[in-house]
C-alpha positions as CSV (number, residue, x, y, z in Angstrom):
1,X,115.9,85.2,189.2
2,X,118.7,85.3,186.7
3,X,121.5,87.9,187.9
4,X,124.3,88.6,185.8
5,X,127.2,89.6,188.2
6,X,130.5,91.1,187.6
7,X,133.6,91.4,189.2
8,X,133.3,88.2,190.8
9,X,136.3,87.1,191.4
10,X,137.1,90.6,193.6
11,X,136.9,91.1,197.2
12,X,133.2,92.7,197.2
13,X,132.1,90.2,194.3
14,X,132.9,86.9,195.6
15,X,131.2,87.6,198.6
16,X,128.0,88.7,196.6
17,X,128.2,85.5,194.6
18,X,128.0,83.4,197.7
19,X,124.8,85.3,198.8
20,X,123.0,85.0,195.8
21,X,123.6,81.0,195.6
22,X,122.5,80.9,199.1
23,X,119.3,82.8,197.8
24,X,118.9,79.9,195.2
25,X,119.9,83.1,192.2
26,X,120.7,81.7,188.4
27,X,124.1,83.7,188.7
28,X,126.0,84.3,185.8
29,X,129.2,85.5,186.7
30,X,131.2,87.5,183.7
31,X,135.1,86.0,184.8
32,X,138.4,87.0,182.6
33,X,140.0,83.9,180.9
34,X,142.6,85.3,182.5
35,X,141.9,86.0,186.4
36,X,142.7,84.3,189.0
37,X,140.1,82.5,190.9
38,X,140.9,81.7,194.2
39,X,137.8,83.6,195.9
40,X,135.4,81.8,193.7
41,X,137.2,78.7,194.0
42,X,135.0,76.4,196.2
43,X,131.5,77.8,194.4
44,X,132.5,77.7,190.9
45,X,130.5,75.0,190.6
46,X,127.3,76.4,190.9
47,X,127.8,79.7,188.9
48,X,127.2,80.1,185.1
49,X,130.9,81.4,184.3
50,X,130.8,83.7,181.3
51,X,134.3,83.6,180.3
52,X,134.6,86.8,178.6
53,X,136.7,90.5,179.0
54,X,134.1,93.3,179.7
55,X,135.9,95.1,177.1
56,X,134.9,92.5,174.6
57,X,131.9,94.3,173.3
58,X,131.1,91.7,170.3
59,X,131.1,88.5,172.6
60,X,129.8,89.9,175.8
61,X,126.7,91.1,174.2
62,X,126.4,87.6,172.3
63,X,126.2,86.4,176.0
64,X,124.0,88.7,177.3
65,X,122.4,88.2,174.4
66,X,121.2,84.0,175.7
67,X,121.3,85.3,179.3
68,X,118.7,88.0,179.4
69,X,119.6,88.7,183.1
70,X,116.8,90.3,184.9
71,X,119.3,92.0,187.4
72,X,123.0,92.9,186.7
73,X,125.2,93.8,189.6
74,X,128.0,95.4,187.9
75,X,131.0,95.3,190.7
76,X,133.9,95.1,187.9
77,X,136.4,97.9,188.1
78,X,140.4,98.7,188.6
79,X,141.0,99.0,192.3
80,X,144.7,97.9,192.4
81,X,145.6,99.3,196.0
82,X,148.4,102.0,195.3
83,X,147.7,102.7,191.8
84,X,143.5,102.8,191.4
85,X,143.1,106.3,192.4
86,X,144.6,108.0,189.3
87,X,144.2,105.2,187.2
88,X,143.7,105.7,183.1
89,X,142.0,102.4,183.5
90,X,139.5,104.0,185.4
91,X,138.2,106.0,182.3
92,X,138.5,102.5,179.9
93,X,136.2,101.2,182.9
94,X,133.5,103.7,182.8
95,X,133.3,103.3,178.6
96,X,132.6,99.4,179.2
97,X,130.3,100.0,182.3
98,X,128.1,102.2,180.1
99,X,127.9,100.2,176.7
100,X,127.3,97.0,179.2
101,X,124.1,99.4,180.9
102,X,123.1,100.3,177.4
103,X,123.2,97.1,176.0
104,X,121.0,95.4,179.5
105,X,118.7,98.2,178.8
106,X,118.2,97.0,175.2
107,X,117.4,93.5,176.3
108,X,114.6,94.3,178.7
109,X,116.7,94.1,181.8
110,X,115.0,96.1,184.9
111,X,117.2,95.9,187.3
112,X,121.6,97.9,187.0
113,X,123.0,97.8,190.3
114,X,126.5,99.7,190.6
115,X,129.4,100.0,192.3
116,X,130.3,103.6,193.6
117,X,132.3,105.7,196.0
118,X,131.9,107.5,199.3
119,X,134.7,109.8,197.7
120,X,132.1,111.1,195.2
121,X,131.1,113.0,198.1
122,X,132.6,116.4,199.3
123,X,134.7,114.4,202.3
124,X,135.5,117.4,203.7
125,X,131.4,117.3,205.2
126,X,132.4,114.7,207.7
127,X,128.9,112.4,207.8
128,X,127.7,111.9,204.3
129,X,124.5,111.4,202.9
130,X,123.1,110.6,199.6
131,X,122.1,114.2,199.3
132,X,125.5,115.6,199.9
133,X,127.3,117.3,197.0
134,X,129.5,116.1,195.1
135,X,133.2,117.1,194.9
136,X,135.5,114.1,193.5
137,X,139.3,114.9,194.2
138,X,140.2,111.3,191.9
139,X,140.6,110.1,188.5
140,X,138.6,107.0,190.0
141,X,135.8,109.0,192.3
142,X,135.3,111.0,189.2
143,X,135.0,108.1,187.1
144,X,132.9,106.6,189.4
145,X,130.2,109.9,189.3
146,X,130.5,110.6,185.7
147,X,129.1,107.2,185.3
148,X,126.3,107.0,188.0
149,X,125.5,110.9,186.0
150,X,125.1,109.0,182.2
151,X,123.6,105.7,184.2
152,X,120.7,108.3,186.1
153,X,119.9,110.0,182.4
154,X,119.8,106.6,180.9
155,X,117.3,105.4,183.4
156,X,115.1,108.0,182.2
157,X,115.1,107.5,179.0
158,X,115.3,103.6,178.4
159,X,113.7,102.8,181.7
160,X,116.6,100.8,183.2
161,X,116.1,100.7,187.1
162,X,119.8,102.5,188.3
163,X,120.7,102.1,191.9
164,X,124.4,103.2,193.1
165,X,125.8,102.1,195.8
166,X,128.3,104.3,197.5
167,X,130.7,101.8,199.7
168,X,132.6,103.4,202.8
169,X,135.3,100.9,204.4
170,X,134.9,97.3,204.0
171,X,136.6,94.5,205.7
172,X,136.7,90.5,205.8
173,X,138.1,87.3,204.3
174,X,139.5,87.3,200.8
175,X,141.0,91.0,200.9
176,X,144.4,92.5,199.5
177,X,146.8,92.1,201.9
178,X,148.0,95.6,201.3
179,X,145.2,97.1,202.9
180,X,144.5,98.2,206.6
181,X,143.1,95.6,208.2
182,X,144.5,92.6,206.6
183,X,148.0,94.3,206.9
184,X,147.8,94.8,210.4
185,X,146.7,91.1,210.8
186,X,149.3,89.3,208.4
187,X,152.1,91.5,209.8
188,X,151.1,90.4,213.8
189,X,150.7,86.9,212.4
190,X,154.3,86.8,211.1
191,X,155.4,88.4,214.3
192,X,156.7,91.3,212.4
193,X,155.6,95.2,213.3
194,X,153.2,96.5,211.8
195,X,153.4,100.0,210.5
196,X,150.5,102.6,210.7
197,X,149.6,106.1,211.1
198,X,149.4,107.8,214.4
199,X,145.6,106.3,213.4
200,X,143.4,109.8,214.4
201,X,141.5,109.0,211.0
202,X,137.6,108.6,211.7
203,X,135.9,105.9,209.3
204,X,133.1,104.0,208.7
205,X,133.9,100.4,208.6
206,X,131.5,97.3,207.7
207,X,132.5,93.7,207.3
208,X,132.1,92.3,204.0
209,X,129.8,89.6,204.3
210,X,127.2,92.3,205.5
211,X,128.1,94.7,202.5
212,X,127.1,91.6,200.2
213,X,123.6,91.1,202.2
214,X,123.1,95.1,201.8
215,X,123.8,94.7,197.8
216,X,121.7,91.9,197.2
217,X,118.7,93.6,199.4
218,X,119.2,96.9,197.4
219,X,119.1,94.8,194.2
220,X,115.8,93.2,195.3
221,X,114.5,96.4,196.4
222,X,112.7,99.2,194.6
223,X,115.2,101.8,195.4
224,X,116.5,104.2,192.6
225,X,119.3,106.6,192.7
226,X,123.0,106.7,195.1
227,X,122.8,104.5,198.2
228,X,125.4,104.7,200.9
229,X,126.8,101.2,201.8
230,X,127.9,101.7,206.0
231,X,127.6,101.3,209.3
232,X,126.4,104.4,209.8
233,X,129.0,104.4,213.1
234,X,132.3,106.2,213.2
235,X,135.5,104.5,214.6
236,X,139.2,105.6,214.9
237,X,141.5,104.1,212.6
238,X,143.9,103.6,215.9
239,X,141.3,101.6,217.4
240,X,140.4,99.3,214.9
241,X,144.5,98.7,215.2
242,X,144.0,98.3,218.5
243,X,141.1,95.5,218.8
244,X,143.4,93.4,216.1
245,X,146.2,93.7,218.9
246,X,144.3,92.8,221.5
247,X,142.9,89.9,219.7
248,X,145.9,88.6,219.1
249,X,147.8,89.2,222.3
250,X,150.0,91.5,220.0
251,X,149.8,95.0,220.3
252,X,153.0,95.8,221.0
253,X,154.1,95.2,217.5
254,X,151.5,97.9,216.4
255,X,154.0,101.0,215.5
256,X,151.7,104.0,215.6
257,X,152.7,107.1,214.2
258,X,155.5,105.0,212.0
259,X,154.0,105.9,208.8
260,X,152.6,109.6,207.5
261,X,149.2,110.7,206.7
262,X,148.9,111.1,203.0
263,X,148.7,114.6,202.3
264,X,144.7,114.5,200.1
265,X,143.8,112.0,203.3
266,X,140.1,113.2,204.8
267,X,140.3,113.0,208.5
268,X,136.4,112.1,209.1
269,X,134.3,110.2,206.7
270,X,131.2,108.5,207.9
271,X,128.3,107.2,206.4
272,X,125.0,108.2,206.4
273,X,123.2,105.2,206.2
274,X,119.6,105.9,207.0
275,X,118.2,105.5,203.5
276,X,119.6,101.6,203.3
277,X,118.2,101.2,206.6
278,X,114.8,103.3,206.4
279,X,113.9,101.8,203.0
280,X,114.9,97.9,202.7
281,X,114.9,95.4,205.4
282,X,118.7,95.0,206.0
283,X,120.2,94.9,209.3
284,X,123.9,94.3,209.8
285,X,124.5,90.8,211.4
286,X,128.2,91.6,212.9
287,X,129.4,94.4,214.8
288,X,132.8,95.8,214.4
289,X,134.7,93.4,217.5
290,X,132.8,90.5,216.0
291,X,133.8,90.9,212.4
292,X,137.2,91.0,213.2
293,X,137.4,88.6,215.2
294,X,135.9,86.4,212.6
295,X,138.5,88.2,210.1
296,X,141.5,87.1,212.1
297,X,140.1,83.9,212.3
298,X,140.1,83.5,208.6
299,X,143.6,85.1,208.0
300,X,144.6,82.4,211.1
301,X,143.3,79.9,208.8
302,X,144.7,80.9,205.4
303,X,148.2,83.0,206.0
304,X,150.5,79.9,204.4
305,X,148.7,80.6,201.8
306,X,150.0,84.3,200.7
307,X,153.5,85.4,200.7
308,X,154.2,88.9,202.2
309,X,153.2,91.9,199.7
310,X,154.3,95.3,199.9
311,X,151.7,96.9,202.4
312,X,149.9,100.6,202.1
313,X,149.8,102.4,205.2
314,X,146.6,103.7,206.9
């Protein structure tokens, strides 16, 4: 099975490189000259880097050209926490990720797997399923739908096989610092307080490594058309907080209610997962005390490594 991956060197992507090695996949994994490699670091070995920008159209389609990937998993975008949401990047990003569908489709690939966004949805609905509407309130959601729209009618005519995965929250090893969970953890780790909301935020959190195993089965899969990516099981942002400061005998220096809601901030968002589950043979492998456990373990492991970062506030 050759599967041309993108976006490996990111959070999501590194982990879905791992899987498809362990799957025995030909992976050939599209990597700026220019990015930094530390998630890929100890497999890079056994993937067929393409060195190339996705917004090289000439050389990446002399690449794909050789490759002739029977799946693409298409994970690259702009997600800079802080800055992604209202992004221009966002709209140079959905350019390349429909001349890089356009150009699979002309080579006889079957198989486009992308990366979406629960925030598609109408958030204000609480749980979400694939047949909620739409309503992005983002630069980057609307990005995100806009291209899933041109992907479905491209399907149609060209016969590309378009599945869009919808992520909720993720979690695990290898994630910016400046998000929830690894900021809470880093921050207890240094012994410093950490700073969050008063943490009344409902969300659907799934570690990583199962997120991967969910991608990879959807990719194998004959499913067509948006699929949520969750646990399908809501939890309080304050208690998430909570089991990281109980794991690490620390929860005094959790500060709740230090830092504001933002203002455009949904209060519930929960995943609808029963068309993953219902239609493919995934099943989660960690529960939310286990996967952070296993998170904290991995920050435990590698926290010398990263010097303090400016933290966003959940």
């Amino acid at each position: 099975m050759k599967v041309f991956l993108t976006g490996t060197t990111g959070f999501i992507g590194s982990h879905v490189a791992r899987r498809l090695i362990a799957d025995g996949c030909e992976v050939y994994a599209l990597v700026h000259p220019s990015s930094n490699t530390w998630r890929v670091n100890d497999i890079v070995d056994s993937l067929n880097v393409v060195s190339c920008d996705l917004f090289s159209t000439e050389e990446l389609n002399k690449s794909l050209e050789q490759i002739r990937p029977d799946i693409c998993i298409h994970l690259a975008w702009y997600a800079e926490p802080g800055k992604y949401l209202n992004s221009l990047e966002n709209l140079r990003f959905m350019s390349a990720s429909m001349q890089l569908a356009t150009r699979l489709a002309n080579l006889g690939c079957k198989r486009f797997v992308g990366a979406g966004t629960c925030f598609e949805y109408d958030t204000d609905l609480g749980y979400l399923s694939e047949t909620s509407p739409t309503s992005p309130r983002s630069l980057y959601a609307a990005s995100k739908l806009g291209l899933y729209l041109v992907l479905e009618q491209l399907s149609k005519m060209m016969g590309l096989g378009v599945a869009w995965l919808r992520f909720f929250y993720l979690y695990g090893p290898y994630e910016d610092e400046r998000r929830l969970v690894p900021s809470v953890i880093c921050s207890l780790l240094r012994n410093q307080e950490a700073k969050v909301t008063k943490g009344e935020q409902i969300r659907d959190f799934l570690h990583v490594e199962d997120v991967a195993a969910a991608i990879w089965t959807v990719a194998q899969s004959n499913l067509l058309g948006p699929v949520n990516i969750g646990s399908g099981k809501p939890v309080a942002v304050r208690d998430v907080a909570t089991k990281i400061g109980e794991i690490l005998n620390r929860l005094g220096l959790i500060k709740f209610g230090a830092l504001p809601y933002s203002t455009s901030e949904p209060m519930f968002v929960c995943a609808n997962n029963s068309r993953l589950v219902g239609n493919t043979t995934w099943v989660p492998r960690y529960d939310l005390e286990e996967g952070l456990r296993l998170t904290v373990d991995w920050w435990q492991a590698h926290i010398r490594s990263f010097r303090p970062r400016a933290k966003g506030g959940c």
